[in-house]
N, C-alpha and C positions, 0 to 999 in steps of 0.2 A: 185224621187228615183225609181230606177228598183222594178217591182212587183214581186211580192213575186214566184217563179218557183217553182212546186212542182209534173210533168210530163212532158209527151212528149203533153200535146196539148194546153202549152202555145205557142202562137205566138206574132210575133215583127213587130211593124209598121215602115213604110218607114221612113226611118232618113231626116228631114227637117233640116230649119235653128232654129226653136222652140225649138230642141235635144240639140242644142248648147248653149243657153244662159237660164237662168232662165225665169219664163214666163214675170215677170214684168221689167225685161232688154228690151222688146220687145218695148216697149213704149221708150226708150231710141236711142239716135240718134248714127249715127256709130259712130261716134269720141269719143263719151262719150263710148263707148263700148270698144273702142280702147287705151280708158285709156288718152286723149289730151284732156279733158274739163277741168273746174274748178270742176265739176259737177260730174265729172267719183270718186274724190274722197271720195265723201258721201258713208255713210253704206248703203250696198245691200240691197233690201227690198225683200225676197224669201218666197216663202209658206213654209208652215211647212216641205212638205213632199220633198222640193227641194233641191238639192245641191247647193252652191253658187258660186262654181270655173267653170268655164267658160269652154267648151268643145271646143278650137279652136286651137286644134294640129291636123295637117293632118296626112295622111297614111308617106307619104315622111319624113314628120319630123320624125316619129317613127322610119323611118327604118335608117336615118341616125343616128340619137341620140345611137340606136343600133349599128352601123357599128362602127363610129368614135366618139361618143358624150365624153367619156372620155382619146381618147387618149392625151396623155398630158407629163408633166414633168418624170414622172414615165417609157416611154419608151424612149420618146428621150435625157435625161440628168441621169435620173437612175441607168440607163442599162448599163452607162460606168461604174460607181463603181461596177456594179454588176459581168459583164466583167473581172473587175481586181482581184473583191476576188476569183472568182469560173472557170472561163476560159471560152471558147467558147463552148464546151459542156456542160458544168453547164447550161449555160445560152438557151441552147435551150431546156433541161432537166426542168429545174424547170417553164419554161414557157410554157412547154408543160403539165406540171401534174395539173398548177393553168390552163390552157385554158382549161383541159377537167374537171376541180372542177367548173369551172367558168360556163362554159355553163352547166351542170347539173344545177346550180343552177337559171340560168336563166331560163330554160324549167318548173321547178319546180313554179318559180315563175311563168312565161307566163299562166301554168292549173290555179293556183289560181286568178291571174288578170283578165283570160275569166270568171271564173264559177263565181267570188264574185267583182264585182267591188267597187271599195274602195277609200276614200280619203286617204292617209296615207300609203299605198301600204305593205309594208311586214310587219310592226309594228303591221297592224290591223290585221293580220292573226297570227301572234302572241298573240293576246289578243282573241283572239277568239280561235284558237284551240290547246295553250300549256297553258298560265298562264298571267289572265291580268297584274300583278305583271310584269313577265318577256317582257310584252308587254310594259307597260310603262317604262321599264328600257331600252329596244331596241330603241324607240320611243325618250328618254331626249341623247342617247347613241350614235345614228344618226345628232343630230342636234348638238350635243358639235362637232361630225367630222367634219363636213358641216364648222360651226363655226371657228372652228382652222384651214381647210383646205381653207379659203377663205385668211385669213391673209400669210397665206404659197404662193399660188398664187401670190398675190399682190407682195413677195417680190420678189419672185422667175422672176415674166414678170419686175419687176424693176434692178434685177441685171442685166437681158436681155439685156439690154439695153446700159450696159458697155461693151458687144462684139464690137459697133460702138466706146468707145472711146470719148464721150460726157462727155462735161464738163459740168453735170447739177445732180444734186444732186439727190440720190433716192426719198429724200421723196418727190422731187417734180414727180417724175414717179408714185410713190405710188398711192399721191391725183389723176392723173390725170387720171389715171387707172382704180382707185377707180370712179371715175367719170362719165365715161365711162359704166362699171357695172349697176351703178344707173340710167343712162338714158336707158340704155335696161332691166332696169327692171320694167320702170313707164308703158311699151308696155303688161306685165304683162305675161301669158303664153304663148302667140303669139310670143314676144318678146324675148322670153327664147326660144321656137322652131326653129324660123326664124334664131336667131343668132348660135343655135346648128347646122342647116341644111347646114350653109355657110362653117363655120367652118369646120367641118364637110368634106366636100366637099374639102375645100383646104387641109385635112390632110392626106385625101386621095389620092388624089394628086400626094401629095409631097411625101408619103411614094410608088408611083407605082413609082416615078420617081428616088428613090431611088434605089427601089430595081431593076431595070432597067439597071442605072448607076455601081448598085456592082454586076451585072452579067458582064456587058462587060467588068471592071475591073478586076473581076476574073477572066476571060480568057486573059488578057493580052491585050487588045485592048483601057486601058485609053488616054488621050492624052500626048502628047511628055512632056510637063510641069509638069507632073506630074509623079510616083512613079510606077505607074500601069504598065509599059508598056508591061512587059514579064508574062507569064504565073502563074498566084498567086496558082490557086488549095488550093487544102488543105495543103501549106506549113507550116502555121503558127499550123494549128493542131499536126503538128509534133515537131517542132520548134519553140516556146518554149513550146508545148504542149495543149492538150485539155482541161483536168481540171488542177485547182491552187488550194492546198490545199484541195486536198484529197473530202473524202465524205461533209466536213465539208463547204468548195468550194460549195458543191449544195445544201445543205442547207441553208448557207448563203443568195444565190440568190431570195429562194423562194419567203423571203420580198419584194425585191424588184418586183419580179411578180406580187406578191399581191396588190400591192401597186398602177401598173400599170393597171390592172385589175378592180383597183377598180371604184366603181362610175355605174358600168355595170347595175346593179342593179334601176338603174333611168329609166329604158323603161321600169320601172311596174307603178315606180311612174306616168310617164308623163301618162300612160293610162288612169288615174282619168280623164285628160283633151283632153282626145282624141276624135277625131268625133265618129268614128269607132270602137273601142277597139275588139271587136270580133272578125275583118277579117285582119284589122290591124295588131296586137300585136302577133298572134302566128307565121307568116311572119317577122316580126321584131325582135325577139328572135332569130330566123334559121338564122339570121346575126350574131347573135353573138359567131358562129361555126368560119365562113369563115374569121371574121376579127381577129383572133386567132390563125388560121392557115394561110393565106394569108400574115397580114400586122404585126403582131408579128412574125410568126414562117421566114417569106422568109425573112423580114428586119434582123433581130436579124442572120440570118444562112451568110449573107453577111457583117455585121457587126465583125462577129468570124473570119469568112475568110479572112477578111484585117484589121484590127486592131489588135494587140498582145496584152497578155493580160498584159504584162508586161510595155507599154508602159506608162512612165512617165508623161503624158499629161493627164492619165486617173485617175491621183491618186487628180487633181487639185490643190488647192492655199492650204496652210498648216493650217490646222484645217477647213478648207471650210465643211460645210456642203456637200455631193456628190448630195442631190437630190438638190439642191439651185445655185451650182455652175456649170453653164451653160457651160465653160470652157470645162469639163471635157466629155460632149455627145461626143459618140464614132461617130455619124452619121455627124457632125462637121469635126470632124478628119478624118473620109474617104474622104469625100469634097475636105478637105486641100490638103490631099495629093494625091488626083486624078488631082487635079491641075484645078480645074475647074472654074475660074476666075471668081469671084462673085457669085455662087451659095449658097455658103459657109455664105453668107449675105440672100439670099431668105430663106435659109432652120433655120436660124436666127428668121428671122420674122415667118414661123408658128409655131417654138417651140412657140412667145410669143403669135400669134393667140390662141393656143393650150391652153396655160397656164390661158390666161384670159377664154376662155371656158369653163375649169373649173371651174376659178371662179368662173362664172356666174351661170354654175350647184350644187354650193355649196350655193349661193340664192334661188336656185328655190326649191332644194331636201333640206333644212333647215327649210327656210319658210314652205314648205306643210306639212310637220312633224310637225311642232310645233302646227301650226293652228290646226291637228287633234289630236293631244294631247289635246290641249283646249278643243275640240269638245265632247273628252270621259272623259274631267273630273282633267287631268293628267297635266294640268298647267291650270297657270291665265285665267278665261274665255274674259279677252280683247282680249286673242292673235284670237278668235273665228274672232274676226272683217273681214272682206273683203267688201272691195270697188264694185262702180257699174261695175267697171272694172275688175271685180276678181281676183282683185290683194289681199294676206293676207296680210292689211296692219304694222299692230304693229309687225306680225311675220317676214315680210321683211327687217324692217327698225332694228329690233335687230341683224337680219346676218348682215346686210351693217356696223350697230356699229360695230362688231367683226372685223370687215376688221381693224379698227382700231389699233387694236393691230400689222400688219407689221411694224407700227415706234417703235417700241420696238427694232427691231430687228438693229437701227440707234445706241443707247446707248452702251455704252464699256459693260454692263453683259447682254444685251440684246439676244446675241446668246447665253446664258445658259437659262434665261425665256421662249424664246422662242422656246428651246425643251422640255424643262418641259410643255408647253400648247400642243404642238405637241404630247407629250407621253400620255396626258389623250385621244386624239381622235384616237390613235396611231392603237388599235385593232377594231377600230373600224368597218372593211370591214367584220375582219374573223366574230366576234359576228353576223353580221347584215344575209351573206352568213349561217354560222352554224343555225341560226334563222329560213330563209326561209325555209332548209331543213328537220329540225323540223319539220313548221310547212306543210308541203309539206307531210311529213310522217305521223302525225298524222290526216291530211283532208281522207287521204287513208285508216286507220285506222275506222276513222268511218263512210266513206261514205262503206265499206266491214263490217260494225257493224251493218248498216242498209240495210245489203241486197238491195243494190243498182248496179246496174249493170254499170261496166265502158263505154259500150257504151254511158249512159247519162250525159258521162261529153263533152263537145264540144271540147277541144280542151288538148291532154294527151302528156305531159312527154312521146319525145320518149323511152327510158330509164324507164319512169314507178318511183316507188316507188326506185328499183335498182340504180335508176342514184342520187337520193338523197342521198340513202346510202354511195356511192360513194363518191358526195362532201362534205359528213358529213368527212369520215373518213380523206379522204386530207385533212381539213381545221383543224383536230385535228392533224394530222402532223407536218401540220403549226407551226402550233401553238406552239410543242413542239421547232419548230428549232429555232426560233426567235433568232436571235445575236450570232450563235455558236463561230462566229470568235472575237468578241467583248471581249479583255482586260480586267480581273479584271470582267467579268460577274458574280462571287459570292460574288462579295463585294454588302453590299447594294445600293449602287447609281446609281450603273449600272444595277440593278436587277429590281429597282421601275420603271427606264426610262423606261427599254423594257416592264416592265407587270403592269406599273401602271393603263391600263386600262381596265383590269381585274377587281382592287379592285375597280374604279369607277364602274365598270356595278353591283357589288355586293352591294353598298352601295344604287344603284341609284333602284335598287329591293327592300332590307328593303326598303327603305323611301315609297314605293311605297305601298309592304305588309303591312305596318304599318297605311299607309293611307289609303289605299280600304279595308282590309283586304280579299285578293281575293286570291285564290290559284292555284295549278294547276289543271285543267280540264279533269276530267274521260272521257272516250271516249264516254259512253252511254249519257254523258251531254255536246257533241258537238253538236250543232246546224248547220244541214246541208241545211235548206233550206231557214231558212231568208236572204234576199237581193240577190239572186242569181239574175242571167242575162236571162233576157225574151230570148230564143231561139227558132227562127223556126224552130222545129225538122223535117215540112216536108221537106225544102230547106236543111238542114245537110243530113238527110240521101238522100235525092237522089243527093248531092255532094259526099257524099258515094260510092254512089252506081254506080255512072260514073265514080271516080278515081280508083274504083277498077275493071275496065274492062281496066285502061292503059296498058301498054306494060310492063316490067319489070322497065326496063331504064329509063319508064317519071316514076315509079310508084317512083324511088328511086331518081329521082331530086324534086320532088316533097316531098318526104321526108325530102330531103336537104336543098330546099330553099321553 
């Protein structure tokens, strides 16, 4: 465990391969480390003062996990329904107000990930600086999303798979998918990096190639086979117009941003198992600007540009679920109708790359949560277990259960059950985001209560305390717009589906107040310097003190990236 920091003349010793594994993993052969023995699956044996999860995410893996680790169903099959209710300016509007709520909240996170390094990532900065109560509600509140959004995946890369037209049954896509998962999850957090960084890589890809493809379209240079050929412009913004359904059109959307957004939040988690976290993670974070504006804002502005919003194609199969039915991605339908012979099948396969991603980030970010729930008290102490492999073993193997629940979705009332599981994890992103910046605000609160000067945090919120404020107030926005366009919204059934997971996070606090009996936390009784992160303050300031003799221009890419 990091020593205890409580000035500027703690210093850090060189990061070995010793940083990375517990001491008595040392004695352990690679493969057994790597999670291939019989042997990797015995209980860890760690001193008291160690942590048991394994440090073997590199820099690369961080920054990719940041760039693309969650893009997934959410923008490429989402965004058409999103498309249809709110238009082409809706859609760049509301994706543009969740990417600057989104990155506020991840900078917020990044200061606390550097200065408090944690298993558990924003749940434990919750239980520490607003209310442990509300910490283990965050904490059971996270792992039900994880939970429900693994079985959502499964089905979502199984319908995937009806684009080719194959005569072979979901549930057998399900299991073999499901499958799949499990063998990248025995590699443990190596195996969750390695497979995020590939991914990763191909989603980025495919979305430059995209937006590449709906530039030359838009000026009218698609090929002869295809629709594209004459000058597009902003025709369709005229005709049939920008927004659909008024202001209610861009509220609508937001969900769907939110939705696509989410998951961002897992490059605080992975830092628990990072080599690096210090030089790494605030670099990794300053990704999550550019992929915001780069592969949301430039995909989604050529997606308005040639796809109408009115286009029948985007309403999908009748009662279809919009984020499940793959049919309906607007990034599909450009394809189609650029005429681009088989491409329309490549960009096929990363949605389900994309999809099973997720997955697998709903393993990784489920399991670590739960294990550190155990850890403080807040579930069964089995779930504490971790292998020599640092894998959480009981905690992994109860997400991979949940997957189970996609055959639900096989049965005639299966697609009513299975929105009903989906609506308890439904709020789950805003809770988790509204959380950080809590507890983002009150770490600031009482590190300014202890006459503490912010030069001594290593790594600040460009935005400051402001930028929290900011994704506080968006996220209660949000939150108010939920389902505007949504039929019968004040009858009760459609009331419970959108905010039933409100009254979970409320009940999941009692149960929690009633057991700890813990409350919320005066500023003067936040605890600023247990477990903070050893820094070399002479290496920080004379990195200081170099970066501030750059030029204007590096000083402001540098602030960038």
């Amino acid at each position: 465990m990091a020593s205890v920091e409580k000035g500027h003349d703690a210093q850090t010793t060189d990061i070995s391969v010793e940083d990375y594994y517990p001491s008595a993993m040392m004695n352990e052969t690679k493969w057994t480390r790597l999670g291939l023995t019989p042997r990797s699956f015995g209980k860890a044996e760690v001193l008291l003062d160690e942590k048991k999860l394994h440090k073997t995410i590199k820099r690369r893996h961080l920054h990719m996990i940041a760039i693309g680790g969650c893009v997934g169903a959410g923008l490429f099959v989402g965004s058409g329904g999103a498309l249809q209710q709110g238009g082409p300016a809706s859609l760049l509007i509301a994706f543009a107000m969740i990417g600057v709520m989104i990155v506020n909240v991840v900078h917020a996170l990044g200061e606390l990930a550097v200065m408090f390094p944690v298993e558990g990532s924003f749940y434990m900065y919750a239980n520490r600086f607003i209310d442990p109560s509300w910490g283990a509600a965050m904490g059971w509140n996270y792992v039900f999303g994880w939970a429900m959004c693994l079985p959502l995946e499964l089905t979502v890369s199984s319908i995937t798979m009806g684009y080719w037209q194959l005569n072979i049954s979901v549930a057998v896509w399900i299991s073999l998918f499901l499958g799949i998962l499990i063998l990248i999850s025995l590699f443990g957090a190596r195996g969750y990096a390695e497979e995020e960084f590939w991914s990763a890589f191909v989603k980025v890809f495919c979305i430059t190639i995209f937006i590449i493809v709906g530039f030359v379209c838009v000026l009218g240079r698609g090929p002869k086979t295809g629709i594209f050929t004459s000058y597009q412009g902003g025709k369709l913004w005229s005709s049939p117009g920008a927004i659909n359904n008024g202001a209610k059109g861009v509220f609508s959307v937001f969900v769907t941003a939110a939705f696509a957004l989410s998951g961002t939040e897992l490059v605080g988690l992975a830092a628990a198992e990072s080599q690096d976290p210090a030089r790494a993670l605030p670099r990794a974070v300053k990704q999550v600007f550019w992929r915001c504006v780069s592969f949301y804002g430039l995909a989604l502005l050529f997606v308005g540009l040639l796809v109408p919003y009115n286009d029948t194609r985007l309403l999908g199969a009748p009662g279809a679920n919009p984020i499940i039915d793959v049919s309906t991605s607007p990034f599909v339908i450009v394809i189609k109708d650029a005429g681009l012979i088989g491409f329309d099948s490549f960009l096929n396969t990363v949605i389900l790359v994309s999809v099973l991603s997720v997955g697998q980030s709903a393993i990784y970010g489920g399991s670590r949560t739960l294990t550190a729930l155990a850890q403080q008290g807040y579930a069964p102490k089995f779930f504490t277990r971790v292998d020599r492999a640092g894998r959480p073993t009981w905690s992994t193997l109860l997400i991979i259960c949940c997957g189970g629940i996609a055959y639900i979705s096989l049965a005639a009332g299966g697609p009513v059950v299975f929105d009903w599981l989906l609506a308890i994890g439904g709020l789950v992103a805003l809770f988790s985001w509204a959380t950080i910046c809590v507890a983002h605000i009150r770490f600031r609160k009482a590190w300014a209560y202890n006459h503490r000067s912010l030069e001594d945090i290593p790594y600040r919120a460009p935005l400051g305390v402001w930028g929290s404020w900011i994704g506080l107030v968006l996220i209660i926005m949000l939150y108010i717009a939920i389902d505007p366009l949504k039929p019968g919204v004040n009858r009760a059934m459609s009331f419970f589906n959108a905010y039933l997971g409100f009254f979970v996070v409320l009940v999941l606090w009692l149960i929690a107040y009633l057991w700890k009996r813990k409350v919320w936390v005066p500023i003067s009784e936040i605890d600023i310097d247990e477990g903070r992160r050893r820094v070399d303050w002479n290496t920080v300031r004379e990195e200081r003190e170099h970066e501030a003799t750059y030029p204007l221009w590096k000083r402001a890419l540098l602030w960038l990236f």
